[in-house]
Biotite code that builds the C-alpha atoms (Angstrom):
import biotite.structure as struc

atoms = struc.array([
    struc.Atom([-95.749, 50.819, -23.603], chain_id="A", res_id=1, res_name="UNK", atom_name="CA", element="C"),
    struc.Atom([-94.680, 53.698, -21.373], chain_id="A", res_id=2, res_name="UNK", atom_name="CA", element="C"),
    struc.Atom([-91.085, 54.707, -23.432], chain_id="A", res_id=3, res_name="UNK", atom_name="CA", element="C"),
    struc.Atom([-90.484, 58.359, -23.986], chain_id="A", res_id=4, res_name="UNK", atom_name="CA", element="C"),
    struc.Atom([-89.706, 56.876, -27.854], chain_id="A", res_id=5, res_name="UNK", atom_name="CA", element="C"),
    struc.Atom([-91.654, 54.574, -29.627], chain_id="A", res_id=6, res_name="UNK", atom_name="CA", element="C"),
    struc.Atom([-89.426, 52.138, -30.503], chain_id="A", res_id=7, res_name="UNK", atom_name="CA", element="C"),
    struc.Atom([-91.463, 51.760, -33.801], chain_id="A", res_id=8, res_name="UNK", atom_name="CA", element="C"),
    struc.Atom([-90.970, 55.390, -34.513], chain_id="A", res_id=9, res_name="UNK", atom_name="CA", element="C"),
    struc.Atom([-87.745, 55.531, -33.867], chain_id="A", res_id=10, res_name="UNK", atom_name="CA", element="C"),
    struc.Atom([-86.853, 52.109, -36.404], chain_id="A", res_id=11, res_name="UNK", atom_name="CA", element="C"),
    struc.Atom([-88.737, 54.667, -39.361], chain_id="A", res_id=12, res_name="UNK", atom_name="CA", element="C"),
    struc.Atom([-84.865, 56.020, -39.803], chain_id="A", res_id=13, res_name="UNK", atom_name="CA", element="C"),
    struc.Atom([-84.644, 52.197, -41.745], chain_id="A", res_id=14, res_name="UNK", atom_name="CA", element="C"),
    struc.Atom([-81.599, 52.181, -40.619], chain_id="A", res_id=15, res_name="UNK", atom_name="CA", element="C"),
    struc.Atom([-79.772, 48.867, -38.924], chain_id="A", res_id=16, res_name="UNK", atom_name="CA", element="C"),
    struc.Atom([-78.573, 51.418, -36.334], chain_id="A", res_id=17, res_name="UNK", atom_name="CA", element="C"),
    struc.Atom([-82.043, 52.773, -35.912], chain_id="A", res_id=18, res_name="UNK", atom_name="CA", element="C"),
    struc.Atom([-83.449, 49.139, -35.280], chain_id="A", res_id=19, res_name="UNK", atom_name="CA", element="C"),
    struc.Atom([-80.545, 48.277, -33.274], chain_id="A", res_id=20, res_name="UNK", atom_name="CA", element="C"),
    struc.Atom([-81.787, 51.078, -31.089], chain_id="A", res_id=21, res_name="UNK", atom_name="CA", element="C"),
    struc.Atom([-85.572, 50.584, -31.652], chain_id="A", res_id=22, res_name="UNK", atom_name="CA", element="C"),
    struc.Atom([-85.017, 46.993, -29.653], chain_id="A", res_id=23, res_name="UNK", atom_name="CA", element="C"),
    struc.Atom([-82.743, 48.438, -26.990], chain_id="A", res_id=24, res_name="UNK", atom_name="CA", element="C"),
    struc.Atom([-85.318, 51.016, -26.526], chain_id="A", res_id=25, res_name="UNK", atom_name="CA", element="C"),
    struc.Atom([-88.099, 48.245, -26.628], chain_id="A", res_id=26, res_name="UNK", atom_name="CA", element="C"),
    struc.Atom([-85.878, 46.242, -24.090], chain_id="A", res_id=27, res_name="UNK", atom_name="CA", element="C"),
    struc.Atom([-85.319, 48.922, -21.177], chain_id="A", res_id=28, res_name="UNK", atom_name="CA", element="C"),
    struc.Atom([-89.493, 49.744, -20.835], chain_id="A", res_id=29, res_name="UNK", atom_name="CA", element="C"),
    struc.Atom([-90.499, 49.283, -17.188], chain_id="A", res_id=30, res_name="UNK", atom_name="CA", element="C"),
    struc.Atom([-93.596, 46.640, -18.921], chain_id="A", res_id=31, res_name="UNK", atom_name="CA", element="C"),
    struc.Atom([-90.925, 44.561, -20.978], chain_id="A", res_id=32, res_name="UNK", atom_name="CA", element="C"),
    struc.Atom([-88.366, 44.323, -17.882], chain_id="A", res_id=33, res_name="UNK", atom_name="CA", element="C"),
    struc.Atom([-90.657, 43.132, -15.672], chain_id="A", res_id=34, res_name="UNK", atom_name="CA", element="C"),
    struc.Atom([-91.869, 40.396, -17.474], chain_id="A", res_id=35, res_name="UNK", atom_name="CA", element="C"),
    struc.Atom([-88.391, 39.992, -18.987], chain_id="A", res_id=36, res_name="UNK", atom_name="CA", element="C"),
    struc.Atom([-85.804, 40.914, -16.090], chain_id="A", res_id=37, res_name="UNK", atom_name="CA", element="C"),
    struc.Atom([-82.837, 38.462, -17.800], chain_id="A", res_id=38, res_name="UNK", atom_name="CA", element="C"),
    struc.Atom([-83.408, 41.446, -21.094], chain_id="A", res_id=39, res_name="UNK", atom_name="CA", element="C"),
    struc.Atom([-81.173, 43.705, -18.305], chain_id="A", res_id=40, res_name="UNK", atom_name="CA", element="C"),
    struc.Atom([-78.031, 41.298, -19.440], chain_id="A", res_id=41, res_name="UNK", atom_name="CA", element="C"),
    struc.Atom([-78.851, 42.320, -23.538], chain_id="A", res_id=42, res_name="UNK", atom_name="CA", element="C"),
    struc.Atom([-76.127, 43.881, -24.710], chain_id="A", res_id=43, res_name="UNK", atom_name="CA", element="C"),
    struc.Atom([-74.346, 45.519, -27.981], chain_id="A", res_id=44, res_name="UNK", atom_name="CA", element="C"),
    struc.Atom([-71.030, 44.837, -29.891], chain_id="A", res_id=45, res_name="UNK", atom_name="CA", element="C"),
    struc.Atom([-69.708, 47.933, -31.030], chain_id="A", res_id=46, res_name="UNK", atom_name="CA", element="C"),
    struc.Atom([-68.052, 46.549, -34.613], chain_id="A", res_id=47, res_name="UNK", atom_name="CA", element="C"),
    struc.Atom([-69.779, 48.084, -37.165], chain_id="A", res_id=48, res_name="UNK", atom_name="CA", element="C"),
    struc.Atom([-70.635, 51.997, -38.232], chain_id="A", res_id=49, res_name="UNK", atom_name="CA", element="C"),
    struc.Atom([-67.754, 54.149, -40.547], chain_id="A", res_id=50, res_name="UNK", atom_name="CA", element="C"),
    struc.Atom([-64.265, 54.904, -39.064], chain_id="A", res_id=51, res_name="UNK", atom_name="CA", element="C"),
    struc.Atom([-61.868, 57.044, -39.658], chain_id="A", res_id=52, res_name="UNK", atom_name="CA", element="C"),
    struc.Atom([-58.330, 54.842, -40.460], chain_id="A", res_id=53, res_name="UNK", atom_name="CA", element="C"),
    struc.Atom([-56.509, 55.725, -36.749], chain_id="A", res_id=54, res_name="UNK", atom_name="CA", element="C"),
    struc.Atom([-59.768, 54.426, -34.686], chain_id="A", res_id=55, res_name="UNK", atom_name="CA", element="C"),
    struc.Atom([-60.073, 51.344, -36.870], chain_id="A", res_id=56, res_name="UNK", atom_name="CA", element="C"),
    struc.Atom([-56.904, 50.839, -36.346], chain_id="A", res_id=57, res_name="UNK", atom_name="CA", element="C"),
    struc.Atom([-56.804, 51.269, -32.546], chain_id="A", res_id=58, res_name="UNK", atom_name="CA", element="C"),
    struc.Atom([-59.994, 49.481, -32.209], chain_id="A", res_id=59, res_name="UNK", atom_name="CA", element="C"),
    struc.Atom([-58.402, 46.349, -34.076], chain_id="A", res_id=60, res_name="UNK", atom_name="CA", element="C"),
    struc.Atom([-55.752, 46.441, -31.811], chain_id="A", res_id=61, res_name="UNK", atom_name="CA", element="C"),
    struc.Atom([-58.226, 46.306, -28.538], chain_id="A", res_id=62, res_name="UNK", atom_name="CA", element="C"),
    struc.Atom([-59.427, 43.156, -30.048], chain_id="A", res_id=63, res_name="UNK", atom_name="CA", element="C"),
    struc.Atom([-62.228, 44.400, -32.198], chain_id="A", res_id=64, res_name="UNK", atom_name="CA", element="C"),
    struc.Atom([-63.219, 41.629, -34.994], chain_id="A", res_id=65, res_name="UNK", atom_name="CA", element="C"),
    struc.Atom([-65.140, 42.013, -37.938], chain_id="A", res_id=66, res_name="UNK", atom_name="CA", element="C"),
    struc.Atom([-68.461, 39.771, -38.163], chain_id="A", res_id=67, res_name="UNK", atom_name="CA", element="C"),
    struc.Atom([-68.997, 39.636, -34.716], chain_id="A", res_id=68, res_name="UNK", atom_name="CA", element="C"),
    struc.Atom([-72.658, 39.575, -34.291], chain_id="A", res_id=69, res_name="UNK", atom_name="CA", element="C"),
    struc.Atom([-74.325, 43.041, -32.795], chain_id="A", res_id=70, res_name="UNK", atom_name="CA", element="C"),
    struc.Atom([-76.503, 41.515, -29.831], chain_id="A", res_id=71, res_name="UNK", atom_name="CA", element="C"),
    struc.Atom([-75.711, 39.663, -27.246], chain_id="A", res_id=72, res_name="UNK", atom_name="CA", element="C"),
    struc.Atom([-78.067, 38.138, -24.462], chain_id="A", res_id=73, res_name="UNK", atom_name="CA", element="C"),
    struc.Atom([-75.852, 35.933, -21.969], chain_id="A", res_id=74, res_name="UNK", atom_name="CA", element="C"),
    struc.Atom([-78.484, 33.361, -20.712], chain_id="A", res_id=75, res_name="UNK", atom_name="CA", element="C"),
    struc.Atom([-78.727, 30.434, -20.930], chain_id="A", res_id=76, res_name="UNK", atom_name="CA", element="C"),
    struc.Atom([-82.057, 28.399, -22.090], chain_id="A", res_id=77, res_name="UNK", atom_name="CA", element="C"),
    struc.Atom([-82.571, 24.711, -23.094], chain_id="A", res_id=78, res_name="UNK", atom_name="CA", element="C"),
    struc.Atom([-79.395, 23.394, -24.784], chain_id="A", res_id=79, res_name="UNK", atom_name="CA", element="C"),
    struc.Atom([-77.934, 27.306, -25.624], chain_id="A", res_id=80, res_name="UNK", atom_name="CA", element="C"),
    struc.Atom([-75.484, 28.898, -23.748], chain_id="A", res_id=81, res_name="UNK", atom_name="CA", element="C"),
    struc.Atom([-76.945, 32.158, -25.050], chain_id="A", res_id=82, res_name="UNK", atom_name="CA", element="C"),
    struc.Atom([-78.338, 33.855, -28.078], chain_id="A", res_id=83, res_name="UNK", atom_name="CA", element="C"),
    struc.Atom([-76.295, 36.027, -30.412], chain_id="A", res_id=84, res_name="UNK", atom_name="CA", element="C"),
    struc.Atom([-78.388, 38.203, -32.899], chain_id="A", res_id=85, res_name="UNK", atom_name="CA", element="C"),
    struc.Atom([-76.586, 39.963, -36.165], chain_id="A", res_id=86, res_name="UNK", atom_name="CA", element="C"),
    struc.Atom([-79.556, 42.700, -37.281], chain_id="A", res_id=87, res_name="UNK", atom_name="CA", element="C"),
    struc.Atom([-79.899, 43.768, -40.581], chain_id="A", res_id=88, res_name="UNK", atom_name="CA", element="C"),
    struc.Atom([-82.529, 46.441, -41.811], chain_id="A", res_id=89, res_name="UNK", atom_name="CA", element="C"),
    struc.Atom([-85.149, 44.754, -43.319], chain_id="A", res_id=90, res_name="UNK", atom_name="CA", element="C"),
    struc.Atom([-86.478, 45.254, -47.104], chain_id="A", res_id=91, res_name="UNK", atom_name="CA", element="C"),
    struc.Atom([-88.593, 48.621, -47.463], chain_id="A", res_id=92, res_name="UNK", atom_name="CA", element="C"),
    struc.Atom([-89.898, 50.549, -50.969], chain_id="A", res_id=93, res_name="UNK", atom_name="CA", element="C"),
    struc.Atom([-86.797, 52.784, -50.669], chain_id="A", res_id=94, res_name="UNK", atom_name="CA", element="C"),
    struc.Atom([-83.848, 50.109, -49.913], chain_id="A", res_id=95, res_name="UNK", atom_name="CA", element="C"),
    struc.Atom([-83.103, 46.465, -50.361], chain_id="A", res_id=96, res_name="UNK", atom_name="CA", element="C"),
    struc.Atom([-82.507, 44.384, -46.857], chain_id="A", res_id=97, res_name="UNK", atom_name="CA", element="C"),
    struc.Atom([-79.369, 44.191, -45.358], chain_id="A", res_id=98, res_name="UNK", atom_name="CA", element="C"),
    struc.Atom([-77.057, 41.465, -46.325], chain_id="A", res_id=99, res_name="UNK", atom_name="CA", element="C"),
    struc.Atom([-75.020, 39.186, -44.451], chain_id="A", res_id=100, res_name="UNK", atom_name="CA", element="C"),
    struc.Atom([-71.406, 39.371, -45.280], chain_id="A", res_id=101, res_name="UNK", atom_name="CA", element="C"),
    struc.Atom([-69.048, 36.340, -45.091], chain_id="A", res_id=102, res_name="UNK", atom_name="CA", element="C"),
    struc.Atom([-66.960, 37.054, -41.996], chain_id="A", res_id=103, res_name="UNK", atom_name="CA", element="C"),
    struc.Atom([-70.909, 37.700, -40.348], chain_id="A", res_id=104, res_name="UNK", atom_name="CA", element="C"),
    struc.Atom([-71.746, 33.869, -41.267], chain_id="A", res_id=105, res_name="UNK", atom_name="CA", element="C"),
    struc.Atom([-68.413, 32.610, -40.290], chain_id="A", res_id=106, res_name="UNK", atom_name="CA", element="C"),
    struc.Atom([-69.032, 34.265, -36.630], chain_id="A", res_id=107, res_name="UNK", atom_name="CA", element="C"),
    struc.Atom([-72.262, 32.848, -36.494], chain_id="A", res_id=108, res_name="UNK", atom_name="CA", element="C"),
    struc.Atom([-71.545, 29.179, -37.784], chain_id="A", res_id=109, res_name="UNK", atom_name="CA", element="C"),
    struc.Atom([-68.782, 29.383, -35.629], chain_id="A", res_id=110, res_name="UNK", atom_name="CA", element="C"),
    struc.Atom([-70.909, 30.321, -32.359], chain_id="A", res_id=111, res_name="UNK", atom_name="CA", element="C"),
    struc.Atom([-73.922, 27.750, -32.839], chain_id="A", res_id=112, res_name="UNK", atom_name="CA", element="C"),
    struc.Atom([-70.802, 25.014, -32.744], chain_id="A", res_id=113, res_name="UNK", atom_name="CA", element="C"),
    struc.Atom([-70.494, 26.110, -29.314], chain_id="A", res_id=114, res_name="UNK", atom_name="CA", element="C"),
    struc.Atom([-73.530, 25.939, -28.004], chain_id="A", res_id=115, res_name="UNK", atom_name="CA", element="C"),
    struc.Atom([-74.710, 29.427, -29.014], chain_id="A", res_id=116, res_name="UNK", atom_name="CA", element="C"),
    struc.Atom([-78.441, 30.251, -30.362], chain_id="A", res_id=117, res_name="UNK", atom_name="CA", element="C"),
    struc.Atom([-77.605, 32.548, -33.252], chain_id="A", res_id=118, res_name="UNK", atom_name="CA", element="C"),
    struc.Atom([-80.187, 34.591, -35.346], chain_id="A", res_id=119, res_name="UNK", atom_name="CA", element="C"),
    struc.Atom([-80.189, 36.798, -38.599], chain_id="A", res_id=120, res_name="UNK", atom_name="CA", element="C"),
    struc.Atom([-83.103, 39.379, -37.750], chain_id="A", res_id=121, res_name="UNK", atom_name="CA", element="C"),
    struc.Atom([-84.059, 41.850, -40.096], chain_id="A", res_id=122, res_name="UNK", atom_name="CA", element="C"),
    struc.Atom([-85.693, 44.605, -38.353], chain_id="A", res_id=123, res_name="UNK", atom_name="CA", element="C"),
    struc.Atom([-86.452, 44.917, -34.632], chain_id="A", res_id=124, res_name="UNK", atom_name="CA", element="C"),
    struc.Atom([-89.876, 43.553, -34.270], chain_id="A", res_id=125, res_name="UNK", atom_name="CA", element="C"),
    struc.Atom([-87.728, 40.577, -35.774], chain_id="A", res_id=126, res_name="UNK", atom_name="CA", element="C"),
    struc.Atom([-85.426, 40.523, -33.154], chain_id="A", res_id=127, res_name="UNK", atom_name="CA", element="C"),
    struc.Atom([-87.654, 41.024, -30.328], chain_id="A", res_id=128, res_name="UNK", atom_name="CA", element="C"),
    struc.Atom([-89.757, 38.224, -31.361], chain_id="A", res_id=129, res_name="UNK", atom_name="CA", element="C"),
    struc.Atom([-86.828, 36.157, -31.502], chain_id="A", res_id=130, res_name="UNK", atom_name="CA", element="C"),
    struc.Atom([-85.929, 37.469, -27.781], chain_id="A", res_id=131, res_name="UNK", atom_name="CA", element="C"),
    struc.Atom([-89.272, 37.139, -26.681], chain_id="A", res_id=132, res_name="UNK", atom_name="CA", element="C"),
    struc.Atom([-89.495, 33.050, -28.190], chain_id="A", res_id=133, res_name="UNK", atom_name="CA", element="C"),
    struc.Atom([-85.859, 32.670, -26.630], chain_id="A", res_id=134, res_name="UNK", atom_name="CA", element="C"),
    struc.Atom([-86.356, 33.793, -23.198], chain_id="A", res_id=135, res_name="UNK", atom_name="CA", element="C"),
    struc.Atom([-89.594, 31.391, -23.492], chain_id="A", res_id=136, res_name="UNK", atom_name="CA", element="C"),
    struc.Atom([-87.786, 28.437, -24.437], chain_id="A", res_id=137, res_name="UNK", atom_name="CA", element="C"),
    struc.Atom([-89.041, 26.505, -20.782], chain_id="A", res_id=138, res_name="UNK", atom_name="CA", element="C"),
    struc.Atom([-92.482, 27.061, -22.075], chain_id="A", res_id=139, res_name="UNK", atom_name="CA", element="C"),
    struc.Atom([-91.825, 25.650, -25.399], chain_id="A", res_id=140, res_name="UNK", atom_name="CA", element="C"),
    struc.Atom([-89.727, 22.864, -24.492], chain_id="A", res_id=141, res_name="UNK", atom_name="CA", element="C"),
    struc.Atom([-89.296, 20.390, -27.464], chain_id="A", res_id=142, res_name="UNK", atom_name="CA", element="C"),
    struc.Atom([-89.773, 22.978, -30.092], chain_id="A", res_id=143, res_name="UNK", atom_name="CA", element="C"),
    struc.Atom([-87.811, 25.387, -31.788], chain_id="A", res_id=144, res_name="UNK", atom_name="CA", element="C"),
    struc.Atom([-88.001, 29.179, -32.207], chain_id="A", res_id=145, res_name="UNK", atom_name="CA", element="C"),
    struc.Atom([-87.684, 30.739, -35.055], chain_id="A", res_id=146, res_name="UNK", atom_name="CA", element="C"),
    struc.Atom([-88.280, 34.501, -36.515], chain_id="A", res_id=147, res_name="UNK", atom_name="CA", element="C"),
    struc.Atom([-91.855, 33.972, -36.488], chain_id="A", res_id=148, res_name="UNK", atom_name="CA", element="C"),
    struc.Atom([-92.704, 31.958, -33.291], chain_id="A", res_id=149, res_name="UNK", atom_name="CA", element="C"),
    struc.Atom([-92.236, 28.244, -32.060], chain_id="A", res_id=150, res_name="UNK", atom_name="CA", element="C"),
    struc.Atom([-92.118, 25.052, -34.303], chain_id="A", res_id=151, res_name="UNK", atom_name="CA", element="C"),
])
């Protein structure tokens, strides 16, 4: 992998920030994007960090939601209209995993109803697997992906 960061390196932080920008980092290498060009469409919702109380507030009004999930890949494969990821750091020595609060579950019950793939990855070798099995869907046809491959 030719990135300027390792995206391994720079998910060390254990942080779900940090591996929300370890796979964005992972996504935009020259090696990944040619063999995955549809990884140009991934994209971020900006819902969670710490606010003060006037940008929460103005951010509510611009339609911000809480639980939306943080990734967002708009194509389509097999029966799903696209794939939704919520990250969540995953266990380490120092820090228990991140959990998944209600309004996260609602969002993501809500989306597979309509057609959505959704996924809970902890980490971001987690979540680029679960790209990685997603955008391979045609190859898998008549399986399922999950965190660690195709079933």
């Amino acid at each position: 992998m030719n990135a300027l960061i390792d995206p391994a390196k720079y998910a060390l932080a254990d942080t779900e920030a940090a591996h929300q920008t370890a796979l964005f980092i992972w996504s935009a290498t020259p090696e990944v994007r040619q063999k995955y060009p549809e990884l140009r469409w991934l994209f971020a919702i900006p819902n969670g960090g710490f606010r003060d109380k006037i940008t929460a507030a103005r951010l509510k009004a611009q339609g911000v939601k809480p639980g939306v999930p943080d990734v967002c890949l708009p194509i389509r494969r097999g029966k799903w209209a696209g794939l939704w990821i919520e990250m969540k750091r995953p266990k380490t020595e120092k820090q228990q995993k991140g959990t998944v609060r209600v309004e996260q579950s609602i969002w993501l019950d809500f989306l597979a109803t309509q057609g959505y793939g959704t996924a809970i990855c902890r980490g971001w070798d987690q979540a680029r697997l679960m790209l990685i099995n997603y955008l391979e869907y045609d190859k898998h046809e008549g399986m399922y992906a999950t965190n660690e491959g195709w079933k």
